[in-house]
N, C-alpha and C positions, 0 to 999 in steps of 0.2 A: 504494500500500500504506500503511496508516493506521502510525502509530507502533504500538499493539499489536497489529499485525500482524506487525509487524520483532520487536518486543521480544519477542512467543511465539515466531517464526522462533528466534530467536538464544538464549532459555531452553531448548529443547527440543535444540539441537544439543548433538550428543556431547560432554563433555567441559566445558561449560560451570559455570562456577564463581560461584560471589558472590565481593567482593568481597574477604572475609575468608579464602578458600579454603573452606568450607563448598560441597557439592552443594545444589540449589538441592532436591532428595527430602529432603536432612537437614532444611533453613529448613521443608521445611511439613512434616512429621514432629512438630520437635521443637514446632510451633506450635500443634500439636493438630487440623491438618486430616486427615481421616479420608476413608476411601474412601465414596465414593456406592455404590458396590455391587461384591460380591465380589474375588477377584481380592489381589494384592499391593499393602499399605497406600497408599494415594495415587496409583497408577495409575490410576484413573478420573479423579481431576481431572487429574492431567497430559495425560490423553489428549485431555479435553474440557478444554484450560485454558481456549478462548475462551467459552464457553458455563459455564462458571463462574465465570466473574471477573465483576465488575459494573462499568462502567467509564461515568460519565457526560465529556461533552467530550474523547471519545476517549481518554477517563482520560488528558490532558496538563491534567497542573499548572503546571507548564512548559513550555512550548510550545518543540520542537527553537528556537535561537535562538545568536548569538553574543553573549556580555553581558561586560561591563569591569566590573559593580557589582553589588552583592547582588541577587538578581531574586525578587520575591512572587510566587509562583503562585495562580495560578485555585482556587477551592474547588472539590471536586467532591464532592457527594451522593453518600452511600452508606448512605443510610436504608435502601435493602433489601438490604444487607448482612448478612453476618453472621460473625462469626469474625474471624480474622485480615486484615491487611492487607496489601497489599503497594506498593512504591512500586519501580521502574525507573527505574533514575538511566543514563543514558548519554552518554557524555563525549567526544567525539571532539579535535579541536587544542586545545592549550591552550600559550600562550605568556606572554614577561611574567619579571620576575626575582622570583624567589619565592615564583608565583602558587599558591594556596589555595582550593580550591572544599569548601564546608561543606555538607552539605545533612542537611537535617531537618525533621521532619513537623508540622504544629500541626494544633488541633483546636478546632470550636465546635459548640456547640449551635444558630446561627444562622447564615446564609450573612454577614449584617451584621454579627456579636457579636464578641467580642471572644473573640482566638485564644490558645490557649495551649499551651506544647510539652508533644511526647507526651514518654514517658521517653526518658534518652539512651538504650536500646537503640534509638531510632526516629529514629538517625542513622547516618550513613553514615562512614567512615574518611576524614581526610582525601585530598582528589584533590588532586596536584600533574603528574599526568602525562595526556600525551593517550592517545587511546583504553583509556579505562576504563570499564568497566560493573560495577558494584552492587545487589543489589534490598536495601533495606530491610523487615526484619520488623516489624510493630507490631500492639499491639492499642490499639483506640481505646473511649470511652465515645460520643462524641457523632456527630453525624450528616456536618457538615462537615468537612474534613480538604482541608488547602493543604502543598504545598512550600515551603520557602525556603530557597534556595540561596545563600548569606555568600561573598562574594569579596575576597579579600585579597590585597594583594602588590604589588608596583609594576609599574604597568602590566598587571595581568595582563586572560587575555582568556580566555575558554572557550565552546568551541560544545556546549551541552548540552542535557539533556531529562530531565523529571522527569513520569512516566505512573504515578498513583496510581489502585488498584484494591483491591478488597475480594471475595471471597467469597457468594457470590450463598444468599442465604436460599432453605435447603431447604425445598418446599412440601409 
C-alpha cells in the first residue's frame, strides 16, 4: 500500500482531525475547494480524494524514514494543479530530550531554482510527541513545492513522512 494510500485510508476515517483540531471538511471548505458536482459542499472530492489529488513520486517529499537532522525533501511537480495544496505530515516514535520536528512547505518556479517558504500558514505546529498526524493547508504560486522538516533537541530522532499533493486541474 503506497503512502497515499494509508494517508487517504487514515483522512477519510471517522473522527479524524488535523492537527490543530480542525475537520479535515472544515481545511478544504475554508480553502475554497468546491464540489465537482452536486451533492453537499466537498463531498465529491472527498469521495474521489485519490482521483483528485495530483501526487507526482507518490506525492513523498519525505520519504517515510527515521532522521536525527533536518531532512530536505524531494520536489514534487504540480504544474497540473490547481487550487489548494495539501501536504500529510505523519509522525510515528519520536524520542531524544526535547526533540522538535518543524515542518514547512517551500516553493520554486524551477525543480533546480532557488526555494522559498510559502507563508507561515504553510506550516505545521510544533511535533514533540510520537504518533502524530497533520495535513498542512497552503496555496502556492509556483510549480515546485518540497518539504523540510527542522529537527531540534538533543539527541532527538523521528520516524516520519511528508506526502505533498495538490488539487488536480479541472478539464
Amino acid at each position: 500500500m503506497t503512502m497515499i494510500e494509508q494517508l487517504r485510508r487514515r483522512v477519510l476515517t471517522a473522527g479524524e482531525h488535523l492537527h490543530s483540531g480542525a475537520g479535515l471538511f472544515l481545511a478544504l471548505r475554508l480553502s475554497g475547494v468546491r464540489p465537482i458536482s452536486g451533492g453537499m459542499p466537498g463531498t465529491d472530492f472527498i469521495n474521489d480524494l485519490k482521483n483528485s489529488l495530483l501526487y507526482g513520486n507518490d506525492g513523498n517529499s519525505i520519504a517515510p524514514q527515521v532522521a536525527t537532522s533536518t531532512v530536505t525533501g524531494t520536489s514534487i511537480d504540480l504544474a497540473l494543479s490547481d487550487g489548494p495544496i495539501f501536504a500529510f505530515v505523519h509522525v510515528g516514535t519520536v524520542s531524544g530530550t526535547g526533540p522538535t520536528l518543524n515542518v514547512a512547505l517551500q516553493e520554486s518556479d524551477t525543480i533546480s531554482g532557488t526555494y522559498a517558504a510559502l507563508p507561515v500558514a504553510a506550516t505545521l505546529p510544533t511535533v514533540t510527541a510520537s504518533n502524530a498526524f497533520g495535513i498542512i493547508n497552503a496555496k502556492r504560486s509556483k510549480r515546485w513545492v518540497k518539504a523540510i522538516g527542522t529537527i531540534a533537541g538533543s539527541t532527538p530522532s523521528f520516524a516520519f513522512a511528508v506526502a505533498v499533493v495538490g488539487v488536480k486541474k479541472k478539464e
